[in-house]
C-alpha positions in Angstrom: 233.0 88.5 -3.7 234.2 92.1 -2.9 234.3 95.5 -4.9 234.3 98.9 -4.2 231.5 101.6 -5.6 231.5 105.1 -5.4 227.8 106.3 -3.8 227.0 109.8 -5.6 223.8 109.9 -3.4 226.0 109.9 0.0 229.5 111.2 -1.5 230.8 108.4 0.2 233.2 105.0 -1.3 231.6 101.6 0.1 233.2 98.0 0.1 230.4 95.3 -0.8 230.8 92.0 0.3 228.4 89.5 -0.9 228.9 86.0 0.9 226.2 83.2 -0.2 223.8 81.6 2.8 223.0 78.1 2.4 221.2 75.8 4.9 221.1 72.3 4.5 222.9 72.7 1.3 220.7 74.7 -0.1 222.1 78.2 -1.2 218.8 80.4 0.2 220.1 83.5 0.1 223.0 85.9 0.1 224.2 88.2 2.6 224.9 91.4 1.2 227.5 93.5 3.6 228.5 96.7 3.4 231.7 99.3 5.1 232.6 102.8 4.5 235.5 103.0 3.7 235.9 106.7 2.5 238.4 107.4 5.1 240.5 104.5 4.1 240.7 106.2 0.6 241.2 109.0 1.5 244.4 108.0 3.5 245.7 106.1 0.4 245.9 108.9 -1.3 247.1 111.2 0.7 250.3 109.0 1.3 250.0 108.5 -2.3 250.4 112.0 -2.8 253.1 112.3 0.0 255.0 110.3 -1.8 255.3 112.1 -4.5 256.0 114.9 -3.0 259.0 113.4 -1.5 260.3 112.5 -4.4 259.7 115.8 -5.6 261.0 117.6 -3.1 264.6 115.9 -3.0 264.7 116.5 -6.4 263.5 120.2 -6.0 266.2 120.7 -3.7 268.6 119.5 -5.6 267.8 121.4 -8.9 267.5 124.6 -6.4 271.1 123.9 -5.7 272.7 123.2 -8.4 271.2 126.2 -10.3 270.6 128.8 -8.2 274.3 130.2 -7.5 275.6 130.2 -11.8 271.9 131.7 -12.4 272.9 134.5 -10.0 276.2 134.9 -11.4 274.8 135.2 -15.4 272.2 137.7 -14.1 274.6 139.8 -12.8 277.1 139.8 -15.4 274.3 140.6 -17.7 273.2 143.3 -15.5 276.7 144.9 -15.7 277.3 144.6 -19.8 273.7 146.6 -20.1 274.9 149.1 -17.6 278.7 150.1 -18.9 278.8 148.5 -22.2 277.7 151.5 -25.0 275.0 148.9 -26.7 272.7 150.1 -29.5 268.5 149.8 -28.4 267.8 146.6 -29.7 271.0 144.6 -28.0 270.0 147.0 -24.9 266.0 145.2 -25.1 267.6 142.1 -25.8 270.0 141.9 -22.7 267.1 143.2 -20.5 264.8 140.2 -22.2 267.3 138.0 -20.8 267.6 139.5 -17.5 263.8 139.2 -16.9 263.9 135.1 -18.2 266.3 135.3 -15.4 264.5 136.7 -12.7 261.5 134.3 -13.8 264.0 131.0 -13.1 265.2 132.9 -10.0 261.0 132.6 -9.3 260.7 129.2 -10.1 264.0 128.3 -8.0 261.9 130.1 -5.2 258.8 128.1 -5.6 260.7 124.3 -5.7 262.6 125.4 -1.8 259.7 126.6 -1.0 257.6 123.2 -2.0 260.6 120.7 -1.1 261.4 122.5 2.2 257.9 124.5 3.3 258.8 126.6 7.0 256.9 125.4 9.5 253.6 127.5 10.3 253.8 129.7 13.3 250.1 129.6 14.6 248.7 132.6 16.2 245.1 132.9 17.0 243.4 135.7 14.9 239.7 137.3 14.0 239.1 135.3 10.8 236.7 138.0 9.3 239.0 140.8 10.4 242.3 139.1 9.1 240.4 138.1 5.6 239.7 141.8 4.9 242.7 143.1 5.8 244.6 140.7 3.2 242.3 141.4 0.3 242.7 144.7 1.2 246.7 144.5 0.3 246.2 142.4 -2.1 244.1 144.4 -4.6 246.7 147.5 -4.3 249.0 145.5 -6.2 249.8 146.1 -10.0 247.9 143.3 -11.1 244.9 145.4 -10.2 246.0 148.8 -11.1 246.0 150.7 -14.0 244.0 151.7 -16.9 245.2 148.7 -19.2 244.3 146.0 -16.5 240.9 145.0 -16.9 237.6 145.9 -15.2 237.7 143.0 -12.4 235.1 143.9 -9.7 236.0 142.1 -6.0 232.6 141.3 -4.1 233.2 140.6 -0.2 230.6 138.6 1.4 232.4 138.3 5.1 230.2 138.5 8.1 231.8 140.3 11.1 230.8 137.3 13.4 233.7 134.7 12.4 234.8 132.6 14.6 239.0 133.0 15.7 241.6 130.7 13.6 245.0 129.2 14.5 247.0 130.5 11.5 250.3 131.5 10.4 249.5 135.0 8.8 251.9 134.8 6.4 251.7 131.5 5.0 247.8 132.0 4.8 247.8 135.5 2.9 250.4 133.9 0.1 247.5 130.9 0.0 244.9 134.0 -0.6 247.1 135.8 -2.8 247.6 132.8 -5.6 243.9 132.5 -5.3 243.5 135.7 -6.4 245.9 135.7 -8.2 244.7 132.7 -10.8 240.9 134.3 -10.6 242.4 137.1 -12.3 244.5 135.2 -14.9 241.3 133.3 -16.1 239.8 137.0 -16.3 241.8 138.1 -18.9 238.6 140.4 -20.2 237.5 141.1 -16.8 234.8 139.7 -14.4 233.8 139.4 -10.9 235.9 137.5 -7.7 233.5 136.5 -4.8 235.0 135.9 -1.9 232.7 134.3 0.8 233.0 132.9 4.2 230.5 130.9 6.5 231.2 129.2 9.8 229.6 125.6 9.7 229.8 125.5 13.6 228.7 121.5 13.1 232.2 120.3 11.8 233.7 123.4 13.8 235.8 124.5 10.4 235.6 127.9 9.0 235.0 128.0 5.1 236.1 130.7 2.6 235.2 130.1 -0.9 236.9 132.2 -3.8 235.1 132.4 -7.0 235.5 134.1 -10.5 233.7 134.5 -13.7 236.2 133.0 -16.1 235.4 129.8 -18.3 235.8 127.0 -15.4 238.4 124.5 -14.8 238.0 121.9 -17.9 236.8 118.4 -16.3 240.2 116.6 -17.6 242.3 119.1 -15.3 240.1 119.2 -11.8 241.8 116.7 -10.9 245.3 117.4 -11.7 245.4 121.0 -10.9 247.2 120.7 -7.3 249.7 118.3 -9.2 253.3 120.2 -9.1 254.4 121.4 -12.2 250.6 120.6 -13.4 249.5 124.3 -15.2 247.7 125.7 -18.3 249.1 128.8 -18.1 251.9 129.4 -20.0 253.6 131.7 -17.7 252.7 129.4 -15.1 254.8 127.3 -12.9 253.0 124.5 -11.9 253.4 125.5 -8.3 251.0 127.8 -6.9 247.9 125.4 -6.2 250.3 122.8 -5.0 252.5 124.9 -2.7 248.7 126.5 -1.3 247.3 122.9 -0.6 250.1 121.9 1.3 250.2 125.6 3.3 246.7 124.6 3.8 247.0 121.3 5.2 249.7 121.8 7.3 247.1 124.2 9.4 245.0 121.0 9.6 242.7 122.5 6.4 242.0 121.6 3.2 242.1 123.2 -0.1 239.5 122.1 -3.1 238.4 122.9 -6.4 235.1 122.7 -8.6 232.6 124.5 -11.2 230.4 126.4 -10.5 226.9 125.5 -11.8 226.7 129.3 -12.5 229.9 129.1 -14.2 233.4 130.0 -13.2 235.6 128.4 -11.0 235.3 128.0 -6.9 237.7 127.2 -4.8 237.5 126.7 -1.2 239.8 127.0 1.8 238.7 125.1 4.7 240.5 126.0 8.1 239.9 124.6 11.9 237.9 127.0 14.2 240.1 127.8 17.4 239.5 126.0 20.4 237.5 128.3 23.1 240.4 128.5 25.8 242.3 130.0 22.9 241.4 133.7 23.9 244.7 135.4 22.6 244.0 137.3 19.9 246.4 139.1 17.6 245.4 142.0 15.7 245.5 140.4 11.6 
């Protein structure tokens, strides 16, 4: 007989075999084997998941076509009757209600090339506590923190000036940052605090940034759907952000998970490759 069982004590998936001993025709015993097989999992599911985004992606691409140039067309025609046509106030709102639905599909458009067709990272070696900074130092001048109607989100940096040097694609890494910080301050909407942390565990040579908020959690049905595209509770949302940051984050050899923390809010953490040594070269972030 053979079954697999999850081990919560190591974190790890095992395959039991249990094969009977006999000797003389006697059964005396049974031999009890066991494999991890964690990896294996693991590799399922990731093609799994590849496979779905496949299929996604063609049809992402397609869609993108096939809506993208009439959408462009209607928003400017709509753009031109608000402009020259002498409209009362309320057809005025109205038009410029329909011009912003617009510009969100333009958004989502955006956000299925971007997932079907993701550009291929340009790695540059870069000071991981330096670059991290800088990024959340753009980010929080944006209009989602500004304002005396936005609420009262306070941004703790715990980022020690000894990180180790990443192979990263700025760009691609600082959009993965900003939807993080992004949905911390969605789940905020009262306001709260966003801890962003970062530790080098030099024993699996991976640098680890962790990003966590105050809000009420991620609901246990949803941890595991979250990075699903399309997958959202927001209803602005998209369904894209988490998925299009996993697979950013992946394609630099990383990983990208979720989970509660037992204080409460969300965590989310970001797990990059340290540089080799011989990679010296260092760009300013």
């Amino acid at each position: 007989e053979a079954r697999e069982i999850y081990e919560p004590h190591l974190g790890r998936y095992l395959e039991m075999r249990s094969i009977p001993r006999f000797e003389g025709g006697v059964r005396m015993g049974q031999i009890l084997i066991a494999r991890d097989v964690t990896d294996r999992r693991r590799t399922q599911r990731a093609l799994q998941r590849a496979d779905r985004m496949e299929m996604v992606g063609i049809m992402a691409a397609g869609l993108a076509h096939e809506i993208k140039n009439p959408l462009a067309g209607i928003k400017v025609t709509m753009e031109v009757l608000s402009n020259e046509l002498e409209l009362p106030p309320e057809d005025k709102a109205l038009v410029a209600r329909v011009v912003d639905e617009i510009r969100r599909i333009e958004t989502l458009m955006k956000g299925l090339l971007d997932f079907a067709r993701p550009p291929k990272p340009v790695m540059t070696p870069v000071k991981l506590d330096e670059f991290i900074k800088k990024a959340l130092a753009f980010l929080i001048k944006f209009p989602q923190f500004q304002g005396p109607d936005k609420p009262a989100i306070s941004v703790v940096q715990d980022i020690p000036e000894d990180l180790p040097t990443v192979l990263i694609d700025g760009m691609q890494m600082q959009q993965v940052f900003m939807n993080l910080v992004y949905n911390a301050i969605n789940v905020m909407p009262n306001g709260g605090t966003l801890t962003i942390s970062c530790v080098h565990a030099e024993e699996r040579g991976m640098a680890v940034i962790r990003f966590k908020d105050t809000g009420p959690g991620i609901p246990p049905g949803d941890l595991n759907r979250i990075f699903e595209p399309f997958y959202t509770t927001s209803p602005k949302g998209t369904g894209l952000g988490l998925s299009i940051s996993r697979q950013l984050v992946e394609h630099h050899g990383g990983s990208l998970k979720a989970e509660n923390s037992p204080e409460g809010g969300a965590e989310f953490t970001v797990t990059l490759p340290v540089a080799e040594r011989s990679s010296t070269s260092l760009v300013e972030a």
